[in-house]
C-alpha positions in Angstrom: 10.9 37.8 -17.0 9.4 35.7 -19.6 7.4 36.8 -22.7 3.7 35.6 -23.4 4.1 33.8 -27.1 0.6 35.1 -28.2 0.8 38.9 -26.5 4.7 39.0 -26.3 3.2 43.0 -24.6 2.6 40.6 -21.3 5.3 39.5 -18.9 4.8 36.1 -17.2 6.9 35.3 -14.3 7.0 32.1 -12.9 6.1 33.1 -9.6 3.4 35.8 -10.7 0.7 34.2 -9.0 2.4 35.1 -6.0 2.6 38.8 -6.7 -0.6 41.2 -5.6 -1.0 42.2 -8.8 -1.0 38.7 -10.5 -4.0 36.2 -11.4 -5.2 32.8 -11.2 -7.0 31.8 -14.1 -7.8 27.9 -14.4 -4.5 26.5 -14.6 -2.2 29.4 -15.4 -1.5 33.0 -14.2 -3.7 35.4 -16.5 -1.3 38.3 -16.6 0.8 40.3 -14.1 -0.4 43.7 -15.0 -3.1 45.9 -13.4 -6.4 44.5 -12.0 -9.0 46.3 -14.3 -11.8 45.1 -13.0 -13.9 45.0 -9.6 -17.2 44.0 -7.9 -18.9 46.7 -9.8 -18.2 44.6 -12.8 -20.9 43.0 -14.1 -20.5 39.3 -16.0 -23.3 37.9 -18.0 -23.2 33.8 -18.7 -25.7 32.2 -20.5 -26.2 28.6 -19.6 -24.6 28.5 -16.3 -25.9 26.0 -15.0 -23.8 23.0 -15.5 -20.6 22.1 -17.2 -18.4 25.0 -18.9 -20.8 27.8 -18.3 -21.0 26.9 -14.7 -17.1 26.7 -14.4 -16.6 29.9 -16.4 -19.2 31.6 -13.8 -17.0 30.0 -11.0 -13.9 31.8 -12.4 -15.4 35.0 -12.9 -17.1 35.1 -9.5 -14.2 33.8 -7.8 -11.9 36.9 -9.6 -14.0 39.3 -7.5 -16.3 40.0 -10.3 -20.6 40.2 -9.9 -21.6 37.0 -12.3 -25.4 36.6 -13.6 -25.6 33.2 -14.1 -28.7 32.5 -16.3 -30.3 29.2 -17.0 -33.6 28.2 -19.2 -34.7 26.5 -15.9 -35.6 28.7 -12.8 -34.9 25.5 -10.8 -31.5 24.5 -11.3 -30.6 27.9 -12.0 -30.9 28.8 -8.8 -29.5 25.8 -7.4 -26.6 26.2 -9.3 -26.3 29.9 -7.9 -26.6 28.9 -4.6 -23.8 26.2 -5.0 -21.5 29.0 -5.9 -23.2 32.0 -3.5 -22.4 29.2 -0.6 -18.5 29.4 -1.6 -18.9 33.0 -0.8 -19.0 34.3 -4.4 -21.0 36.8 -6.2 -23.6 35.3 -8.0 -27.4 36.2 -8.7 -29.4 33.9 -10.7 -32.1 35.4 -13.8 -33.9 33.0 -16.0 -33.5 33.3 -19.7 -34.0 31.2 -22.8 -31.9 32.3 -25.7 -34.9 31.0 -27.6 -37.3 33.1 -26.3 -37.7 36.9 -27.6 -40.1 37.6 -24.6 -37.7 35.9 -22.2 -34.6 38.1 -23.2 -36.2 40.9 -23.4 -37.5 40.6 -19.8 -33.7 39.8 -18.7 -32.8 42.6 -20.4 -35.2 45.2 -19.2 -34.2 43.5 -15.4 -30.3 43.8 -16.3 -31.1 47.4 -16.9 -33.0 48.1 -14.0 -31.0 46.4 -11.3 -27.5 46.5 -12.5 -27.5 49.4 -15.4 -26.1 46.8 -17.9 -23.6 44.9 -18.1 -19.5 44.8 -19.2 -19.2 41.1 -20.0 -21.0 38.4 -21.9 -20.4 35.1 -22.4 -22.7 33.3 -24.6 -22.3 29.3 -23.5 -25.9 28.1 -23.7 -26.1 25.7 -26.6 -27.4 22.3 -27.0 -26.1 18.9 -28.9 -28.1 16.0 -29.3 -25.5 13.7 -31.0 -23.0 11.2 -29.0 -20.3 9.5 -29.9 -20.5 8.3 -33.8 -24.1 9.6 -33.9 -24.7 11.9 -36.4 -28.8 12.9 -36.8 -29.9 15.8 -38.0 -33.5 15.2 -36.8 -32.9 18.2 -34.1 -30.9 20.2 -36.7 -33.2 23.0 -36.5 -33.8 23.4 -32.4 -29.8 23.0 -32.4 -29.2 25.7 -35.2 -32.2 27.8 -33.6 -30.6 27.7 -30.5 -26.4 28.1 -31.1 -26.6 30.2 -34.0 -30.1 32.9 -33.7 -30.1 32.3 -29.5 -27.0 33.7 -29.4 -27.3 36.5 -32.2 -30.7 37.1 -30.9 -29.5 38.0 -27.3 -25.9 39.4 -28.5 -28.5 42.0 -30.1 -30.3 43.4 -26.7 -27.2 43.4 -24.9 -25.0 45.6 -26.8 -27.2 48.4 -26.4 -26.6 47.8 -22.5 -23.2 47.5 -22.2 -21.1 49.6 -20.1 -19.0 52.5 -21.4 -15.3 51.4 -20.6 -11.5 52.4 -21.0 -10.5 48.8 -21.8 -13.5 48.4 -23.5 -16.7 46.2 -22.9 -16.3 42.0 -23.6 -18.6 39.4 -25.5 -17.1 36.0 -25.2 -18.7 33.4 -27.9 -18.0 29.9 -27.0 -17.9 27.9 -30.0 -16.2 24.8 -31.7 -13.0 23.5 -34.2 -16.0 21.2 -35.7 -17.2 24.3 -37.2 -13.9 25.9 -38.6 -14.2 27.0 -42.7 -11.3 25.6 -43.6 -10.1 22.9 -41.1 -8.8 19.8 -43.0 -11.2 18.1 -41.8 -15.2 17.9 -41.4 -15.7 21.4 -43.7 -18.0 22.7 -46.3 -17.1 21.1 -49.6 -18.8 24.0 -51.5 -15.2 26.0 -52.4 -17.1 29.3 -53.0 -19.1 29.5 -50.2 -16.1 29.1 -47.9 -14.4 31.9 -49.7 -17.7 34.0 -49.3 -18.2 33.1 -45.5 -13.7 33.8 -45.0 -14.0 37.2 -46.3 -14.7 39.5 -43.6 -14.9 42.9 -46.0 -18.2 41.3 -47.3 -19.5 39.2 -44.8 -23.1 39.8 -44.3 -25.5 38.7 -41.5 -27.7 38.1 -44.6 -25.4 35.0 -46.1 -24.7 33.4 -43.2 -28.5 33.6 -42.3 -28.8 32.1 -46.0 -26.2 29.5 -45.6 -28.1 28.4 -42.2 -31.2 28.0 -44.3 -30.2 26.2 -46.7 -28.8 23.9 -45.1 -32.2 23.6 -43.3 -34.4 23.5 -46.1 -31.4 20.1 -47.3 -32.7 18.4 -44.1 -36.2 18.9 -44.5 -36.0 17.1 -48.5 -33.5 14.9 -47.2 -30.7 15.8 -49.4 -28.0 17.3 -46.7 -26.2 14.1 -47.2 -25.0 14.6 -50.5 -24.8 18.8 -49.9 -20.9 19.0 -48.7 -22.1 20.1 -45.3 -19.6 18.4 -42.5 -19.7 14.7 -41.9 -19.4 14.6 -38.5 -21.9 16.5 -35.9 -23.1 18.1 -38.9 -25.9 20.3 -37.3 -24.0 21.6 -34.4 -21.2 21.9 -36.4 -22.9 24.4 -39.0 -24.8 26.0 -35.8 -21.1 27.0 -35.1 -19.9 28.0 -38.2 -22.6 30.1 -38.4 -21.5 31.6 -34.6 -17.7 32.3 -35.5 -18.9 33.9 -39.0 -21.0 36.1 -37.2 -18.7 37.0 -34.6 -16.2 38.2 -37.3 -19.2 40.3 -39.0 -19.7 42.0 -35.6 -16.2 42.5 -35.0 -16.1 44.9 -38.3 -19.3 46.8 -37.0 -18.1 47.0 -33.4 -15.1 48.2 -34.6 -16.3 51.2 -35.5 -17.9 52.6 -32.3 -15.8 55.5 -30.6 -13.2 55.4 -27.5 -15.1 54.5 -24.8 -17.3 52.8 -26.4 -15.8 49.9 -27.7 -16.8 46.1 -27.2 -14.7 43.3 -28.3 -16.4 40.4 -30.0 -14.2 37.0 -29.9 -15.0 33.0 -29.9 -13.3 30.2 -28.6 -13.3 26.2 -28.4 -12.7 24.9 -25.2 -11.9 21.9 -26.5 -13.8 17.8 -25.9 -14.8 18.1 -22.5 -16.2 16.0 -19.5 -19.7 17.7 -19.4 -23.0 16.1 -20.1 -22.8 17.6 -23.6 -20.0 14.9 -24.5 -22.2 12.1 -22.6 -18.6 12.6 -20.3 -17.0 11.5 -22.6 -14.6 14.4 -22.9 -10.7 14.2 -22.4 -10.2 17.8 -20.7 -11.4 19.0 -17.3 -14.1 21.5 -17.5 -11.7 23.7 -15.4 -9.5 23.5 -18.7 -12.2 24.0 -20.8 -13.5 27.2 -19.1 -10.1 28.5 -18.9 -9.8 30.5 -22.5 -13.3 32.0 -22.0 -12.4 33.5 -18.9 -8.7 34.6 -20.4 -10.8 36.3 -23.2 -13.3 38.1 -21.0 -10.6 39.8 -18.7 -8.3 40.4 -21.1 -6.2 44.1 -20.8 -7.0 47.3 -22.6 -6.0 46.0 -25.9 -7.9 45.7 -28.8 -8.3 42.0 -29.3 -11.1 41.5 -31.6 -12.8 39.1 -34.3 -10.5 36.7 -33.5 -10.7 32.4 -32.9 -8.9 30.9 -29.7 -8.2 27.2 -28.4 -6.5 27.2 -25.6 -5.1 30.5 -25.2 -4.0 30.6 -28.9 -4.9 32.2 -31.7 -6.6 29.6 -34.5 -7.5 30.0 -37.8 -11.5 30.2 -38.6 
């Protein structure tokens, strides 16, 4: 038996996928150990409609799980659903815009009522208006509105509806390198502000929320240019940095909910790939690219938390 390098707890056998107790996730066996999940578990992804969301609904549904695929558009929402329903899987379509308070609250009062909650979420739906060597920040605030406070804004009227669980409920952030604090490349020049944002004992939802708007408010006078904000995708970028801050901050509050109780907050990249969000111009298969989210969300009973993954590795923020 081998070991797994990041959970050395996990035995990986070559041949595990062909063991009843072993499973295929994208590419690579997901773990040989107990199946903790069934049909009764319910899977939220936002903005599964097309590309990674879609896939990572395709991998949850097809691990015997119920996926709710949910999409801004009712139309190719349900298309999308019925693409995957006519492979025999789980899905059910609901329409939600992560922009919208009305529309989440109306999935949410629907999750409650048809399903009783939920134990997974993956929050995918995000939106990139820059291609290539582009790099306008004339939709900074629709793309900051909708990565960073969409997915705060429905990460807060879910927890109160996930499930009590022994292995503990799941929120699955997919985010981006771009927006790393202290990559060597495209980060916030501002020294004390990426000290501030890297300590976790004092991170606040207030700074980050500060740090969003000012960079807003540089956009609006013209003046982000010369404010040390990242060079390249620079709106999406700090949409994201704003995404893995915050899922560090609620990794400290979660942690402190009881046995039984617990939910594990993580992000991950899933790296450049073919979707329409790259213009398909993305070197990795969206199969690959779906693959850590999924790893993530079905994860054993152990406490994996506030954490940044590429690939199935840990990564710094």
């Amino acid at each position: 038996m081998s070991k797994c390098l990041q959970y050395p707890n996990y035995n990986l056998n070559g041949c595990a996928c062909l063991k009843e107790n072993s499973y295929f996730l994208g590419f690579r066996v997901i773990f040989p150990y107990r199946r903790w999940w069934s049909a009764e578990t319910i899977a939220v992804v936002t903005g599964g409609n097309r590309g990674i969301g879609f896939e990572i609904s395709r991998q949850l549904a097809a691990h015997g799980l119920t996926v709710i695929l949910t999409s801004r558009d009712s139309n190719v929402g349900l298309e999308a659903a019925k693409v995957l329903q006519e492979g025999g899987l789980n899905v059910t379509f609901h329409q939600l815009d992560i922009l919208d308070p009305l529309s989440i609250q109306n999935f949410a009062d629907w999750l409650h009522q048809n399903y009783g909650g939920l134990d997974i979420l993956v929050n995918n739906a995000g939106v990139n208006f820059n291609i290539g060597s582009e790099n306008s920040v004339e939709q900074a605030r629709m793309v900051v509105g909708t990565n960073y406070f969409g997915t705060k804004n429905v990460i807060e009227a879910m927890i109160p509806l996930m499930k009590p669980s022994a292995v503990g409920a799941r929120i699955v952030n997919v985010s981006t390198r771009l927006g790393r604090l202290n990559g060597r490349r495209n980060r916030i020049a501002d020294v004390t502000l990426r000290e501030q944002l890297g300590n976790v004992d004092s991170l606040s939802e207030e700074l980050i929320d500060r740090t969003i708007s000012r960079f807003l408010q540089q956009v609006e006078e013209g003046t982000w240019e010369s404010g040390g904000w990242p060079q390249s995708f620079t709106d999406y970028s700090i949409s994201k940095l704003a995404v893995n801050a915050y899922t560090r901050l609620m990794a400290r509050i979660l942690s402190e909910r009881p046995e039984g109780r617990k939910i594990y907050i993580n992000c991950y990249c899933p790296g450049w790939v073919k979707t329409a969000m790259t213009g398909y111009a993305g070197n990795i298969p969206v199969e690959e690219g779906a693959d850590t989210g999924v790893w993530l969300a079905l994860l054993p009973d152990q406490a994996i938390t506030g954490k940044f993954f590429a690939e199935r590795r840990e990564v710094s923020f």
